[in-house]
Residue frames relative to the residue before (quaternion, step in Angstrom):
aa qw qx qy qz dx dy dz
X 1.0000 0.0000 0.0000 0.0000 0.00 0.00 0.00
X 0.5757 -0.4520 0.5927 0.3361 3.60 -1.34 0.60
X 0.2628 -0.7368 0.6031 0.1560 3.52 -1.43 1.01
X 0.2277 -0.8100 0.5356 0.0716 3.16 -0.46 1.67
X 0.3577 0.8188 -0.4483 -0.0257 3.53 0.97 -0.27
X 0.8340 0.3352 -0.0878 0.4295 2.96 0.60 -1.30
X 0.2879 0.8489 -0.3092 0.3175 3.40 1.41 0.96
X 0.3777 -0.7077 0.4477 0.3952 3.76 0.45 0.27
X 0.3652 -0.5442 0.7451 0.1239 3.46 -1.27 0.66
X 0.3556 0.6244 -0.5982 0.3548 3.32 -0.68 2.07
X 0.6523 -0.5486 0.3614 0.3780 3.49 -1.25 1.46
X 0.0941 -0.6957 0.7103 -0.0504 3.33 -1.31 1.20
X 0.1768 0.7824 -0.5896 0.0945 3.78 -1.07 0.54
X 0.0538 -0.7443 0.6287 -0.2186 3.09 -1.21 1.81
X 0.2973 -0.7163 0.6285 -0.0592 2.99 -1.43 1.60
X 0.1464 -0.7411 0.6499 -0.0841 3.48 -1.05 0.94
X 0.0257 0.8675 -0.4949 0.0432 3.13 -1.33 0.91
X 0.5098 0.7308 -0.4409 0.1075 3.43 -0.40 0.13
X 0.6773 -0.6729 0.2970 -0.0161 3.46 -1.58 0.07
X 0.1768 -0.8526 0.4766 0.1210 3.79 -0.14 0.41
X 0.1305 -0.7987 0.5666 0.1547 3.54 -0.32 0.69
X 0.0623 0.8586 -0.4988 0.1007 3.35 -0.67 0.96
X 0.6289 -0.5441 0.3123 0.4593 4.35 -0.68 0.38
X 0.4667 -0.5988 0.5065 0.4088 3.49 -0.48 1.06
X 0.6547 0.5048 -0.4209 0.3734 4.36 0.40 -0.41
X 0.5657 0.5054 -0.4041 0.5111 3.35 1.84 -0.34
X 0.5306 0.6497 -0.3058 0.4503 3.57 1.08 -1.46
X 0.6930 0.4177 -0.2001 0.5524 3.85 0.53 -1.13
X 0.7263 0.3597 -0.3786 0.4469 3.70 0.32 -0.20
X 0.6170 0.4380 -0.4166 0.5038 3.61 0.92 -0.48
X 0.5919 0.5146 -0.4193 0.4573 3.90 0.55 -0.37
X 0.6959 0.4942 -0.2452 0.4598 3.46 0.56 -1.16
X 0.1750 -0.7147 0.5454 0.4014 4.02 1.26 -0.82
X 0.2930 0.7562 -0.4773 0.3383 3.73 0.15 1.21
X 0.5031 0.6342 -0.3786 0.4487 3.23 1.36 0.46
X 0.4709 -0.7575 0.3250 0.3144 3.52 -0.38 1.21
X 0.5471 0.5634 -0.3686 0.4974 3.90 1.29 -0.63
X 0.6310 -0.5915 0.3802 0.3277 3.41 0.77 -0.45
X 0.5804 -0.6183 0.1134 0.5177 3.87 -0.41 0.04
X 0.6903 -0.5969 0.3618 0.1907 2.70 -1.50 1.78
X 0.8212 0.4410 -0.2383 0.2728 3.84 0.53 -0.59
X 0.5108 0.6048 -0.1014 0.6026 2.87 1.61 -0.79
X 0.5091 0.4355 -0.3250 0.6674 3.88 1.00 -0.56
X 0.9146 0.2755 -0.2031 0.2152 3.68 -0.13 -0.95
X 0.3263 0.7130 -0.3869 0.4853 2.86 2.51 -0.16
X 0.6874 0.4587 -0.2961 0.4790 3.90 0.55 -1.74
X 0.5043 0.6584 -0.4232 0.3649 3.96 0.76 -1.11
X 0.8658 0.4218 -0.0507 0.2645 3.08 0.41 -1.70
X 0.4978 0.5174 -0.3110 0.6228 3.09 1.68 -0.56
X 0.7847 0.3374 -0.3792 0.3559 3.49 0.18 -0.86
X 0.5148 0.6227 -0.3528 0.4719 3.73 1.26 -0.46
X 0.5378 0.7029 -0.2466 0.3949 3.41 1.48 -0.51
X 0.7284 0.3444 -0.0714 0.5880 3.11 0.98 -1.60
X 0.5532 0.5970 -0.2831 0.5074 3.93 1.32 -0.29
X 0.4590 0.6931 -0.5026 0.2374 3.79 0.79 -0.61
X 0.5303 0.6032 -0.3972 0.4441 3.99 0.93 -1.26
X 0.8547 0.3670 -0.1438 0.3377 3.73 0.31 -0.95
X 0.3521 0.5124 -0.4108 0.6669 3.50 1.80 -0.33
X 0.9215 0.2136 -0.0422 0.3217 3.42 -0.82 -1.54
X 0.4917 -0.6926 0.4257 0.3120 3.74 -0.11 1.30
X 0.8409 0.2948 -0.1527 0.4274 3.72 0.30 -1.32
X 0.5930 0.5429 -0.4658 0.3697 3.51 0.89 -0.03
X 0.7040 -0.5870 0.3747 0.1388 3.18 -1.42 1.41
X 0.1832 -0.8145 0.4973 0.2361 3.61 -0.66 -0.01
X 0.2054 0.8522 -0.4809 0.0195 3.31 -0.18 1.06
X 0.6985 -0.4781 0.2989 0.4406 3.52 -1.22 -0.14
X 0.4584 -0.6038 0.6375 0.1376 3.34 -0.83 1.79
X 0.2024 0.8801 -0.4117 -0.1221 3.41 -1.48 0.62
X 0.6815 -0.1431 -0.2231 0.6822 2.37 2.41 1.04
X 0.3903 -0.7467 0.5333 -0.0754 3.16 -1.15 0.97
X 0.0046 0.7771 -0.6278 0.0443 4.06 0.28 1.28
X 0.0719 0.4918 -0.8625 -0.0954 3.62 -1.20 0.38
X 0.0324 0.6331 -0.7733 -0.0151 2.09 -2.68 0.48
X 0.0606 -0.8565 0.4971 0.1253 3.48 -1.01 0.68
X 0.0458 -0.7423 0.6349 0.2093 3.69 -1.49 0.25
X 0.4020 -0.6496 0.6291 0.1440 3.34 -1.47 0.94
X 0.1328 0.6348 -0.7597 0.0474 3.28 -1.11 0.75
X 0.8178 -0.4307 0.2145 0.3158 3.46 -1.97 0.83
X 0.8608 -0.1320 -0.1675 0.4621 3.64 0.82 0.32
X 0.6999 0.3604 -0.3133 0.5310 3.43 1.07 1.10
X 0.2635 -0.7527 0.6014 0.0487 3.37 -0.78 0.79
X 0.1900 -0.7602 0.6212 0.0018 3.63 -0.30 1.38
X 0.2368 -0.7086 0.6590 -0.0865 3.68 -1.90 1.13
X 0.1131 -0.8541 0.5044 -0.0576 3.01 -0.52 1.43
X 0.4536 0.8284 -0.3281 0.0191 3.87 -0.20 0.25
X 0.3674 -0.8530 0.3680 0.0454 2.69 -1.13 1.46
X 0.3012 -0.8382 0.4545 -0.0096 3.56 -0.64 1.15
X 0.0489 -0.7606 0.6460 -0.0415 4.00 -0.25 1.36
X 0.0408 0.6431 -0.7547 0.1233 3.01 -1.99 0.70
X 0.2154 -0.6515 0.7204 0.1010 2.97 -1.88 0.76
X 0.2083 0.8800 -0.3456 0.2505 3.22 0.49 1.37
X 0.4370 -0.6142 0.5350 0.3815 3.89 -1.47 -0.22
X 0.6335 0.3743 -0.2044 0.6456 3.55 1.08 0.08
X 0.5975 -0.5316 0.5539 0.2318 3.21 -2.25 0.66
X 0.3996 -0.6673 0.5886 0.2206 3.86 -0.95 0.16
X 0.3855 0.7264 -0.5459 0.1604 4.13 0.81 -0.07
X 0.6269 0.5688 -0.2657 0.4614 3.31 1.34 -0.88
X 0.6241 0.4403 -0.3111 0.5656 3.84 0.71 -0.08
X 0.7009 0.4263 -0.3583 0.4457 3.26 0.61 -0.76
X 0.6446 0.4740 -0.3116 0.5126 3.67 0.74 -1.05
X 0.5701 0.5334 -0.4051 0.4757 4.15 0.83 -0.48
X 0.6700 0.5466 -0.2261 0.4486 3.22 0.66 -1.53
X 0.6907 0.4417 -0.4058 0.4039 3.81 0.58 -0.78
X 0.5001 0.6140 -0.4112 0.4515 3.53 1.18 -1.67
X 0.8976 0.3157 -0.2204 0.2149 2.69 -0.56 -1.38
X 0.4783 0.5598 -0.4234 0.5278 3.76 1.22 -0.27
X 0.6381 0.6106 -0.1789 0.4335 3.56 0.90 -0.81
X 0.6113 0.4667 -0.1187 0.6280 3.40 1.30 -1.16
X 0.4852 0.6822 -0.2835 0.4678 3.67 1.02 -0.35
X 0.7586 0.4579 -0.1206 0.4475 2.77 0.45 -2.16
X 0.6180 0.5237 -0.4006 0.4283 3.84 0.75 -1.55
X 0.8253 0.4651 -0.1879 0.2595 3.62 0.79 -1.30
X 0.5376 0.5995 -0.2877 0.5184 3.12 1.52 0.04
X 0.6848 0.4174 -0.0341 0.5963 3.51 1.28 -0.94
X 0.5092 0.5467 -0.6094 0.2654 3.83 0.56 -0.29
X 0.6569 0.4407 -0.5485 0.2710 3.70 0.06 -0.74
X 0.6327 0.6475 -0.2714 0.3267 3.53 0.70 -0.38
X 0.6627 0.5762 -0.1323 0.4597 3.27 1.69 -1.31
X 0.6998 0.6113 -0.1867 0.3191 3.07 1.83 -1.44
X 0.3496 -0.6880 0.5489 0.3211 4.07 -0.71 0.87
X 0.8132 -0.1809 0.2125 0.5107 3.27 -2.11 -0.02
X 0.7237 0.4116 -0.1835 0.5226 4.10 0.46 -1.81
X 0.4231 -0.6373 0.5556 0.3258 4.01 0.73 0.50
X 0.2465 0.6711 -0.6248 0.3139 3.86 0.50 0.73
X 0.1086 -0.6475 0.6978 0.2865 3.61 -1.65 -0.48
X 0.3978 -0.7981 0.4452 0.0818 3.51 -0.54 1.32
X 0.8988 0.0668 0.0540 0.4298 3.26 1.71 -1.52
X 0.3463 0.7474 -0.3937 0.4081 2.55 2.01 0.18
X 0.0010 -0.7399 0.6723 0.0238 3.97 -0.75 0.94
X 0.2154 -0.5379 0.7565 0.3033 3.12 -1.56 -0.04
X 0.1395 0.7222 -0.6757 0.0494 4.06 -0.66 0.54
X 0.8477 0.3204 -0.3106 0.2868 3.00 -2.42 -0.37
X 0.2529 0.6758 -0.6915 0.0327 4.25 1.23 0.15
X 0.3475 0.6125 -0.7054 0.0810 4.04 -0.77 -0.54
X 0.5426 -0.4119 0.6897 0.2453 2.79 -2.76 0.75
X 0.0073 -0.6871 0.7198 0.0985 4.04 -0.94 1.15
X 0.8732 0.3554 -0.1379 0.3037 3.56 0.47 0.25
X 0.2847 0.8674 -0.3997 0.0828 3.67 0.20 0.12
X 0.0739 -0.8249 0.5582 -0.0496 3.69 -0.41 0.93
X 0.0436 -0.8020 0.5938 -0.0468 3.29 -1.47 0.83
X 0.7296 0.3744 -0.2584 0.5106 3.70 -0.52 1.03
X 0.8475 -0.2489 0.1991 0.4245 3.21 -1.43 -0.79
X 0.2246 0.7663 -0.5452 0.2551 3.48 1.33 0.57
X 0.5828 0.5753 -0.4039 0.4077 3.99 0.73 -0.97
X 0.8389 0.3029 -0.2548 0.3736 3.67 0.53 -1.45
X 0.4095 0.6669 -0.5104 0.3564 3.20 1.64 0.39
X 0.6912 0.6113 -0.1538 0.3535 3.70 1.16 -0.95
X 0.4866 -0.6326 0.4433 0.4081 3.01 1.43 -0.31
X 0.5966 0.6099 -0.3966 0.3388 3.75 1.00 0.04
X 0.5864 -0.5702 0.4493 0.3593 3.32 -1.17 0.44
């Protein structure tokens, strides 16, 4: 690991994003809560948070520091359900790596809640993607007391 010691302990925030493309009859069943696992967003909301605070143990070199919040969010459109999540610390290190876990895996959620649905005649998934994972955001410093947060 990279020696953060002597690194200052300052407000970091990172935003992840990305996307699952999926049959608008799947898209319509998660709106409707008709998904047999139960509701699809809310499963991948908790996923993601906890995948959040998990990142140290997925990813060998990432640091473990002190999570101090975690926003998902999600938007449905006619065949793709987008994940958004944001990741705060007061920290010696950056948080891109939690965020970008946190999306996957909210994402990985979704596929797994929904495969019977996704799957053809040969239980294949023709169109189901995971796409677009990227960091759209990343802040460092006095960006917190810019916000009005504590």
């Amino acid at each position: 690991m990279i020696d953060i010691t002597r690194k200052p302990h300052v407000y970091r925030e990172a935003v992840a994003r990305g996307s699952i493309r999926l049959r608008k009859e799947t898209i319509e069943a998660i709106r409707a809560g008709k998904v047999k696992k139960g509701d699809v967003l809310t499963v991948a909301r908790v996923a993601a948070v906890q995948a959040v605070k998990d990142t140290p143990r997925i990813i060998p070199y990432c640091h473990p520091i002190p999570i101090t919040a975690v926003d998902v969010s999600f938007r449905l459109e006619e065949e793709r359900v987008w994940v958004e999540v944001t990741v705060r610390t007061t920290s010696q290190t950056g948080v891109e790596m939690e965020a970008l876990t946190g999306a996957s895996v909210a994402l990985l959620t979704v596929w797994d809640m929904v495969k019977y649905l996704e799957k053809d005649e040969s239980g294949n998934y023709p169109t189901t993607r995971i796409e677009n994972v990227v960091v759209v955001r990343k802040l460092k410093g006095g960006e917190a007391g810019e916000k009005g947060e504590d």
